[in-house]
ChimeraX commands (.cxc) that place a marker at each C-alpha (Angstrom):
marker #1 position 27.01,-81.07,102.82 radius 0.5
marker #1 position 30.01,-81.54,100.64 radius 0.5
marker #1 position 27.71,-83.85,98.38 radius 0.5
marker #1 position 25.40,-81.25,97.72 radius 0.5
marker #1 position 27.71,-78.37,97.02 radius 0.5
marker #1 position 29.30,-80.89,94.55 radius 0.5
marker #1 position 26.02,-81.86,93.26 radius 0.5
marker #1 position 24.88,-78.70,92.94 radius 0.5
marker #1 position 28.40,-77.64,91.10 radius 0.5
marker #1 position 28.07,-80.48,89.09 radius 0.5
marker #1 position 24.37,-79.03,87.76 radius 0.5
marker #1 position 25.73,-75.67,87.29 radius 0.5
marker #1 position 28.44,-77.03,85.13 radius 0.5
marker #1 position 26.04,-79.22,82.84 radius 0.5
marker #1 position 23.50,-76.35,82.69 radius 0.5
marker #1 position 26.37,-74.33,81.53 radius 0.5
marker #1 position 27.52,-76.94,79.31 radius 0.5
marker #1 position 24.39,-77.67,77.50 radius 0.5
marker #1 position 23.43,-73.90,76.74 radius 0.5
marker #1 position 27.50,-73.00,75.58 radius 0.5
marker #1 position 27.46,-72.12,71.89 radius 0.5
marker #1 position 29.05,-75.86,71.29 radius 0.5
marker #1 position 25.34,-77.17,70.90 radius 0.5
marker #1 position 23.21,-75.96,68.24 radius 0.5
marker #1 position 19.86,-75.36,66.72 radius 0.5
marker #1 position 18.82,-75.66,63.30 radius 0.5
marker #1 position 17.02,-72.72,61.50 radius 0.5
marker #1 position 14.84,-73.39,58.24 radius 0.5
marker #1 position 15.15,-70.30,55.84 radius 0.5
marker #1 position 11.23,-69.46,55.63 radius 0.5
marker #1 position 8.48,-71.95,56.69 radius 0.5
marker #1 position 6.12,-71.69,54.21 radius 0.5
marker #1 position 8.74,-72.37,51.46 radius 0.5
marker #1 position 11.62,-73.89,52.93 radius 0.5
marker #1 position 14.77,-73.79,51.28 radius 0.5
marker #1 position 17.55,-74.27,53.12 radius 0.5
marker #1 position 18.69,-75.04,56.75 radius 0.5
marker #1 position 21.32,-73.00,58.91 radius 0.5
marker #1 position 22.51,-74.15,62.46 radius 0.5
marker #1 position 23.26,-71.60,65.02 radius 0.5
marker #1 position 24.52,-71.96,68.16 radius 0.5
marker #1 position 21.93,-72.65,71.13 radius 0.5
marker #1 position 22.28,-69.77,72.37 radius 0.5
marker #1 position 22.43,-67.54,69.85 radius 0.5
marker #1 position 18.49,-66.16,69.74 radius 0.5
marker #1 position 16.35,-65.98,66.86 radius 0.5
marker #1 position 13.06,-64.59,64.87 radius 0.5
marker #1 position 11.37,-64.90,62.19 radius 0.5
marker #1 position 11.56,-61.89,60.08 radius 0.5
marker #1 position 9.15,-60.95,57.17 radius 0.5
marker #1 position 11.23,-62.90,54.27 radius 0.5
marker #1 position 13.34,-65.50,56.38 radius 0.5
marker #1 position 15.08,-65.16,60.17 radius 0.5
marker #1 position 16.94,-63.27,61.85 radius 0.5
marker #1 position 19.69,-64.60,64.59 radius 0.5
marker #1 position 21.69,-62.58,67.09 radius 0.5
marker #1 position 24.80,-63.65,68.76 radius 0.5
marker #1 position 23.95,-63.27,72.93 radius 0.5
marker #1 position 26.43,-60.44,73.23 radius 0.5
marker #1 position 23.93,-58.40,70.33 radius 0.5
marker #1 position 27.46,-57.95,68.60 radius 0.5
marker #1 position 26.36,-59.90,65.63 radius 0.5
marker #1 position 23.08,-59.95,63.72 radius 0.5
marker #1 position 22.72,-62.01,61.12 radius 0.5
marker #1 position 19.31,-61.93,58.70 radius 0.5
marker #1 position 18.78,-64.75,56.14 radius 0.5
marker #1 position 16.05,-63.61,53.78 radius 0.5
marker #1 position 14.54,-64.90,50.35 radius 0.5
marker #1 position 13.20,-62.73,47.82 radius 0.5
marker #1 position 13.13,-63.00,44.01 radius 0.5
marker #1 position 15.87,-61.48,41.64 radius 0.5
marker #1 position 12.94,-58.58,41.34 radius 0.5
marker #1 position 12.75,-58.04,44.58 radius 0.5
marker #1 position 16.13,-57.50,45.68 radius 0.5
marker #1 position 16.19,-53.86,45.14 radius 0.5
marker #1 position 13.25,-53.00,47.86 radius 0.5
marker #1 position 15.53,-55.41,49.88 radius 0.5
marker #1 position 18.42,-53.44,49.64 radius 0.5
marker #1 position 16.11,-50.17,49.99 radius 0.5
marker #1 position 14.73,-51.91,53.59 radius 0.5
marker #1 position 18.73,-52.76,54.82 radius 0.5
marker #1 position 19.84,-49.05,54.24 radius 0.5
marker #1 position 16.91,-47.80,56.13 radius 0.5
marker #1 position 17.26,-50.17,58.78 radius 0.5
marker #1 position 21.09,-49.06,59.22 radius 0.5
marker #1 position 20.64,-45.90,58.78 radius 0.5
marker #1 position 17.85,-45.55,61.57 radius 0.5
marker #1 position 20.34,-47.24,63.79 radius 0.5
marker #1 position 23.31,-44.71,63.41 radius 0.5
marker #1 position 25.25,-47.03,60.88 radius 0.5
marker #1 position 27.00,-44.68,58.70 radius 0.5
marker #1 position 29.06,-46.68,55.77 radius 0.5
marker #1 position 32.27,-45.44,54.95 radius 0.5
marker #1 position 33.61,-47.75,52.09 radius 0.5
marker #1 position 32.69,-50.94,49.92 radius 0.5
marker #1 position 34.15,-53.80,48.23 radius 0.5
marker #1 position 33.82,-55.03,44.96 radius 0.5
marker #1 position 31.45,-57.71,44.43 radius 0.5
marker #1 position 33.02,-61.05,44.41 radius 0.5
marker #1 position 30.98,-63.87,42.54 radius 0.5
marker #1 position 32.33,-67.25,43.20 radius 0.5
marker #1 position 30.75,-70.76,42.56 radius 0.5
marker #1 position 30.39,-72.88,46.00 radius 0.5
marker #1 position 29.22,-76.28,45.80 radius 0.5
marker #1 position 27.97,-76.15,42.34 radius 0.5
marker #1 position 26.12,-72.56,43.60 radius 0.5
marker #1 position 27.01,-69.14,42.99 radius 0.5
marker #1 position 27.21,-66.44,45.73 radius 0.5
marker #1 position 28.41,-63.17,45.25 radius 0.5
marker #1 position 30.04,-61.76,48.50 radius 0.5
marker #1 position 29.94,-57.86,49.24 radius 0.5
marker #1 position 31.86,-56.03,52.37 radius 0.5
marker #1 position 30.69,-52.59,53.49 radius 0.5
marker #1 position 33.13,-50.62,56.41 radius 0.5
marker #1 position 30.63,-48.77,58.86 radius 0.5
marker #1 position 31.05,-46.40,61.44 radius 0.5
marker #1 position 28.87,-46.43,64.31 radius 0.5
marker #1 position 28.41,-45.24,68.03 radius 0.5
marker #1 position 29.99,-47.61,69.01 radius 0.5
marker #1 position 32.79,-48.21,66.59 radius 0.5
marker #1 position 33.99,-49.27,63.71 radius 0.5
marker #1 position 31.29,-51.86,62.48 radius 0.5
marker #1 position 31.52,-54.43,58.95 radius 0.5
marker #1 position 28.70,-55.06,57.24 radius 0.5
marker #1 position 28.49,-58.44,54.62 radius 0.5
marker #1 position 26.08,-59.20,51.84 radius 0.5
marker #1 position 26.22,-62.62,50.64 radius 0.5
marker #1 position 24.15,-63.53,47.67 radius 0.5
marker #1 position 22.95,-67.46,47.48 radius 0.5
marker #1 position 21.60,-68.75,44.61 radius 0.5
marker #1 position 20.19,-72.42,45.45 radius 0.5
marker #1 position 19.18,-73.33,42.04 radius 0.5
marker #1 position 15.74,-73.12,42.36 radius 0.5
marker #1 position 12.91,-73.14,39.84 radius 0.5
marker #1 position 11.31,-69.88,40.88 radius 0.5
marker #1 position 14.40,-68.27,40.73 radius 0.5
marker #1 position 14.81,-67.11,44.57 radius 0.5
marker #1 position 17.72,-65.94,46.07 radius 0.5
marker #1 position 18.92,-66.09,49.37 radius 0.5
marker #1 position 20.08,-62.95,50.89 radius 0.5
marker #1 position 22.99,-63.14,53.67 radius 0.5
marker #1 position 23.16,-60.10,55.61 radius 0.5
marker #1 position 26.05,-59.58,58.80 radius 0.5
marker #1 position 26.17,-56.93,61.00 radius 0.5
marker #1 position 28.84,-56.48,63.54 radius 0.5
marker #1 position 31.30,-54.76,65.36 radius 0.5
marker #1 position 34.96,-55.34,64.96 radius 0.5
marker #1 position 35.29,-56.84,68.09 radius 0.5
marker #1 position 32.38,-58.93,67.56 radius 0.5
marker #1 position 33.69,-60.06,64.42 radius 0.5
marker #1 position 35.80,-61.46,65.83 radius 0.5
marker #1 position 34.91,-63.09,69.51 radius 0.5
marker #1 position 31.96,-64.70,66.92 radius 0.5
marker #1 position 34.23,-65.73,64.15 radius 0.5
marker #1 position 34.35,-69.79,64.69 radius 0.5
marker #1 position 30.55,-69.36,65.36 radius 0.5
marker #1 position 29.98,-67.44,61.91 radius 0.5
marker #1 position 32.17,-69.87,59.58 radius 0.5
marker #1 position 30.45,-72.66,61.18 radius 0.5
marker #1 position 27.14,-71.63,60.97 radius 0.5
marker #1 position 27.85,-70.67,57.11 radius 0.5
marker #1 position 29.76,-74.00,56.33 radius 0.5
marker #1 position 26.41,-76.01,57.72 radius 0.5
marker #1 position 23.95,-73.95,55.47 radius 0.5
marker #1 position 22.19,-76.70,53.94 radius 0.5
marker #1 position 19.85,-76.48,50.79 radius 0.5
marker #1 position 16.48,-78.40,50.51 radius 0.5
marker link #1:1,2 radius 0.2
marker link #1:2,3 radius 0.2
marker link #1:3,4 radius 0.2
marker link #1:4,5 radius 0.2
marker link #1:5,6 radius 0.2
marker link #1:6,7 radius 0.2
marker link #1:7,8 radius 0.2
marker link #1:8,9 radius 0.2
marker link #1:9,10 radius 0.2
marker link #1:10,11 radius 0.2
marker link #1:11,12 radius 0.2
marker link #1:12,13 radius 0.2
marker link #1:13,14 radius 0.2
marker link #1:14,15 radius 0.2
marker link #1:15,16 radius 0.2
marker link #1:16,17 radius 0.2
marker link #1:17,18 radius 0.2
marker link #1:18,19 radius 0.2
marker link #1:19,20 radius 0.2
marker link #1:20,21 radius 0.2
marker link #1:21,22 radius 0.2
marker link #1:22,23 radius 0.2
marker link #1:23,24 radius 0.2
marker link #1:24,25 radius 0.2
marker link #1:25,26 radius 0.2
marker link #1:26,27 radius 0.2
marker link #1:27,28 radius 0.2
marker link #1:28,29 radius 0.2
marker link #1:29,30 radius 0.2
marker link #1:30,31 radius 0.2
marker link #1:31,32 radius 0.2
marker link #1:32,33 radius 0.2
marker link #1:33,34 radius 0.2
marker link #1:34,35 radius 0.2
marker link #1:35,36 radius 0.2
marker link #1:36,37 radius 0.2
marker link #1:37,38 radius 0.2
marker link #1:38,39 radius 0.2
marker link #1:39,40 radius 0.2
marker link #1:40,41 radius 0.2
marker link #1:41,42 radius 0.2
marker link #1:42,43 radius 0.2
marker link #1:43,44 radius 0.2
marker link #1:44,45 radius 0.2
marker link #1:45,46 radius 0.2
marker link #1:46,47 radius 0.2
marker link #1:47,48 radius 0.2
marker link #1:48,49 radius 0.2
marker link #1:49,50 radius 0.2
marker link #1:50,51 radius 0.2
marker link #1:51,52 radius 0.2
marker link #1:52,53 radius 0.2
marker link #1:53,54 radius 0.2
marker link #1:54,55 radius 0.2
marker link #1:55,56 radius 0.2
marker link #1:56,57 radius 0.2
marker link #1:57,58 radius 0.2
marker link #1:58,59 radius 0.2
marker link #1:59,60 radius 0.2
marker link #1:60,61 radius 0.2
marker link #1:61,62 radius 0.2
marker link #1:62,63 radius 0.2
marker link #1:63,64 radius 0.2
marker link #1:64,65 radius 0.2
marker link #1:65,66 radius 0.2
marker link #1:66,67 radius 0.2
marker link #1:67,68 radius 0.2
marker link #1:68,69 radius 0.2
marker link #1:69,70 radius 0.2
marker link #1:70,71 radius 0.2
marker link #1:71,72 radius 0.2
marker link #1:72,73 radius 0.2
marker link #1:73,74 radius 0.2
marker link #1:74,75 radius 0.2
marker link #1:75,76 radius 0.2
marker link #1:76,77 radius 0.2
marker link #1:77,78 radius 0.2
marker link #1:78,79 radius 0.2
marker link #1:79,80 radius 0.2
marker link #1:80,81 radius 0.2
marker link #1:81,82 radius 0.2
marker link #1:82,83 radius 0.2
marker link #1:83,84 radius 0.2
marker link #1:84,85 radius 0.2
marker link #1:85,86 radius 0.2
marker link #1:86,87 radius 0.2
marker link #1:87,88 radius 0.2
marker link #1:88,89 radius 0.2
marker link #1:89,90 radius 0.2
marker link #1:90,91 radius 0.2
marker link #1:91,92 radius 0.2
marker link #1:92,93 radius 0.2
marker link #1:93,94 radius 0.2
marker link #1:94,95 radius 0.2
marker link #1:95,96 radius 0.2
marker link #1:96,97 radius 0.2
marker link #1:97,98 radius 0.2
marker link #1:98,99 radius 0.2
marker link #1:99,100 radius 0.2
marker link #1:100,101 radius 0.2
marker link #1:101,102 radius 0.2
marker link #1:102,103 radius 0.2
marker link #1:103,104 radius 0.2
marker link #1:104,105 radius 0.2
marker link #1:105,106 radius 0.2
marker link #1:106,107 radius 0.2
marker link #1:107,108 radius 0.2
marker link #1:108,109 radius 0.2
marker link #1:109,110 radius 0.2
marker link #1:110,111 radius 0.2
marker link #1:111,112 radius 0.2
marker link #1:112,113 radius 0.2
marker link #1:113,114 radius 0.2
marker link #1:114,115 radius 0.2
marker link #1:115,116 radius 0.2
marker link #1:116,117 radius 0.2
marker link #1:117,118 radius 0.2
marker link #1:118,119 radius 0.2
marker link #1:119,120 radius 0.2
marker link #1:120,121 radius 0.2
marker link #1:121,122 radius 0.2
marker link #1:122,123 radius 0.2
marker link #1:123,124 radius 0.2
marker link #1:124,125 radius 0.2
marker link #1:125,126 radius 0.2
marker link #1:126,127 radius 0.2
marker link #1:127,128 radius 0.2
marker link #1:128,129 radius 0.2
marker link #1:129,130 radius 0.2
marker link #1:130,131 radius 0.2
marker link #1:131,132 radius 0.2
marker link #1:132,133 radius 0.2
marker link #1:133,134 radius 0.2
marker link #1:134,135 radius 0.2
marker link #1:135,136 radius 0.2
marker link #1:136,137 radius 0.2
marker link #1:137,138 radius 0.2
marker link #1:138,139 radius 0.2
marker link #1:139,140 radius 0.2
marker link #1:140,141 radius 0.2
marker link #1:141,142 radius 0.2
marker link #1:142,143 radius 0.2
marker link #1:143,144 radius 0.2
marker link #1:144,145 radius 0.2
marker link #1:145,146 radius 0.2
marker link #1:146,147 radius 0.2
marker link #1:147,148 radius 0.2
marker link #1:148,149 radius 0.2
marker link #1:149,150 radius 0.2
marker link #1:150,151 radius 0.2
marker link #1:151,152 radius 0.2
marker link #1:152,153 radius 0.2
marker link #1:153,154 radius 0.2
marker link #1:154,155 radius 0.2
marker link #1:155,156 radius 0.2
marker link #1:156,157 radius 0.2
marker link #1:157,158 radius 0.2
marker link #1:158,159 radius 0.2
marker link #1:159,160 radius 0.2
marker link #1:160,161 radius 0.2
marker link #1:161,162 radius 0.2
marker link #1:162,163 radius 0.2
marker link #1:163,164 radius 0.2
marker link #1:164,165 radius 0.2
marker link #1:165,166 radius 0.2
marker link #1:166,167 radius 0.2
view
C-alpha cells in the first residue's frame, strides 16, 4: 500500500512537473507566412488570431497578441486594440513616449500605456518589431496585464521575448 501511495505521489509530481511553466512550446507568428518563432510556457494557452496568435498566461492575468500587418495597416490595428480595450472596461490613463531602439541588428519601438480597470490598475505595452523583411511587415507586440500579473509573469514574459526568433 505504501508503494502505491508513493507511486501514485511520484505521478502526481511528474504530471505536475511536466505541465509547470519550466517546459515550453514554440509559437510560429502566422502560418501561412511565417516569420518568426516565440516560446511560451506549456501551459500558458494559445490561439490563433486573425493576423498572428494570441497567448494567455493560466491565471488570464496576462494576454499577450503577436500580430503582423504592413506599415499601412497598422492604423486599423491600433483602431481594433482600442476597441477591444475599451469593450472590456480598460480605461487608459497615461502614455509613454515612444522609445525606438535597435535589438539585434532590428529596430523596435517600445510604447507603455497605464490603464485602469475593474479590477485594478492594469499596463498595457506596444512593441513594434521590424524583422527586416522584403514586404515590409511589422510585427506588432501587444501586453495586457494587471499589476500583479505583471509581475507573478515577469520571468515568463522576458523569457518568452528574449527567445523570439526570426525566420
Amino acid at each position: 500500500m505504501v508503494r502505491m501511495l508513493a507511486c501514485a505521489l511520484g505521478l502526481t509530481l511528474c504530471a505536475a512537473f511536466w505541465s509547470g511553466p519550466g517546459f515550453a512550446k514554440a509559437l510560429t507568428v502566422t502560418d501561412a507566412d511565417p516569420i518568426a518563432v516565440v516560446t511560451f510556457p506549456d501551459n500558458w494557452r494559445s490561439a490563433k488570431v486573425k493576423r498572428g496568435v494570441e497567448v494567455k498566461s493560466p491565471d488570464e492575468e496576462v494576454y499577450v497578441w503577436l500580430e503582423v500587418a504592413t506599415p499601412g495597416e497598422m492604423d486599423a490595428l491600433q483602431k481594433e486594440h482600442d476597441k477591444y480595450f475599451a469593450d472590456q472596461g480598460v480605461k487608459i490613463t497615461s502614455s509613454s513616449e515612444t522609445v525606438k531602439n535597435e535589438v539585434n541588428g532590428r529596430m523596435w519601438s517600445f510604447t507603455e500605456l497605464k490603464a485602469k480597470h475593474k479590477d485594478g490598475d492594469q499596463i498595457i505595452r506596444y512593441m513594434a518589431i521590424n524583422p527586416n523583411l522584403a514586404s515590409g511587415k511589422i510585427i506588432l507586440m501587444t501586453y495586457w496585464a494587471s499589476m500583479a500579473g505583471h509581475k507573478d509573469h515577469d520571468k515568463a514574459m522576458s523569457a518568452a521575448i528574449k527567445s523570439l526568433a526570426f525566420k
